[in-house]
C-alpha positions as protocol buffer text, in pm:
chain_id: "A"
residue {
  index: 1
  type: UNK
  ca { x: 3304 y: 3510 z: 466 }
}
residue {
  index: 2
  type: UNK
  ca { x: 3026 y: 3473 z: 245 }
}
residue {
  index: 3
  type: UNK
  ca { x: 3033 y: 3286 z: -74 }
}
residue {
  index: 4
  type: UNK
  ca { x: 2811 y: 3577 z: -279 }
}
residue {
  index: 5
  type: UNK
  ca { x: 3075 y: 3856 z: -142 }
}
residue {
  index: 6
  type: UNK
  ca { x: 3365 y: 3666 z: -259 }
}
residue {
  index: 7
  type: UNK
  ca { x: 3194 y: 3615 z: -605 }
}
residue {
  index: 8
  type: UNK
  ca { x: 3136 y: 4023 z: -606 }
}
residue {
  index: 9
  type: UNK
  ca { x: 3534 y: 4106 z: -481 }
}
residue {
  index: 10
  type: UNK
  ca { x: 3582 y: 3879 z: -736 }
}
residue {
  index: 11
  type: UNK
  ca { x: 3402 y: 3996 z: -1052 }
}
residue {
  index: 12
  type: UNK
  ca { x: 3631 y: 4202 z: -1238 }
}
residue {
  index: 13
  type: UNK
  ca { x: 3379 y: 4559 z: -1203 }
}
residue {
  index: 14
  type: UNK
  ca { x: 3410 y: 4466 z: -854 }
}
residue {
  index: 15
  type: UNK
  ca { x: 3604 y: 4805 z: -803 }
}
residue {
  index: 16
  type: UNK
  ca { x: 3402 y: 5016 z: -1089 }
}
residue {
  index: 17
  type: UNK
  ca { x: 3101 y: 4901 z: -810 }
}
residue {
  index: 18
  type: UNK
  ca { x: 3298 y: 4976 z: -484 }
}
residue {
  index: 19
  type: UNK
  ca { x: 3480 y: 5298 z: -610 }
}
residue {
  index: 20
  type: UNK
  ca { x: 3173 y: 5508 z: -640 }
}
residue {
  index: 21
  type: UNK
  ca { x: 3044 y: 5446 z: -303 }
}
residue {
  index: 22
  type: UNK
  ca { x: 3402 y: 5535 z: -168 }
}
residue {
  index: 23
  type: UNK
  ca { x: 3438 y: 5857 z: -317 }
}
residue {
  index: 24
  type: UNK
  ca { x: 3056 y: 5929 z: -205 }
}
residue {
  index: 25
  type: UNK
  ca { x: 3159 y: 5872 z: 148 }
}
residue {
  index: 26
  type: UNK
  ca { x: 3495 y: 6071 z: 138 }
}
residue {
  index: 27
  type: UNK
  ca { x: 3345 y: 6362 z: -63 }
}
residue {
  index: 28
  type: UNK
  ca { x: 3267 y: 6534 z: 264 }
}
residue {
  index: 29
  type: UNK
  ca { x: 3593 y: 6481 z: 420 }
}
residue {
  index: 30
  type: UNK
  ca { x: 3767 y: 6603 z: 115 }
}
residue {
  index: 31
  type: UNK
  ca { x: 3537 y: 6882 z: 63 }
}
residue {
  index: 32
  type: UNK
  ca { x: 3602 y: 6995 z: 425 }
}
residue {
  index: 33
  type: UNK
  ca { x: 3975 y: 6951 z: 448 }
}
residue {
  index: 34
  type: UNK
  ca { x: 4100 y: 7245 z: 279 }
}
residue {
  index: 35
  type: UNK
  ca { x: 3875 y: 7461 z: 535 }
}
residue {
  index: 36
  type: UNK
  ca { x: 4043 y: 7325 z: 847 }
}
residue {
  index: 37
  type: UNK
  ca { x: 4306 y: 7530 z: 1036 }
}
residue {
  index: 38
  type: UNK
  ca { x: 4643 y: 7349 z: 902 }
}
């Protein structure tokens, strides 16, 4: 593991950082769920 990405998961706006690129990713997926055949 590096040192620098431990410092980051560390920092406390670690997930204010993280979260963002998450929901960016997922946006699609959510987006398209509710027009898939149940």
């Amino acid at each position: 593991m590096d040192i620098h990405h431990l410092a980051v998961l560390d920092h406390p706006h670690a997930e204010e950082v993280v979260r963002p690129r998450v929901d960016q990713s997922l946006a699609p997926v959510v987006l398209a769920a509710p027009m898939t055949p149940a």
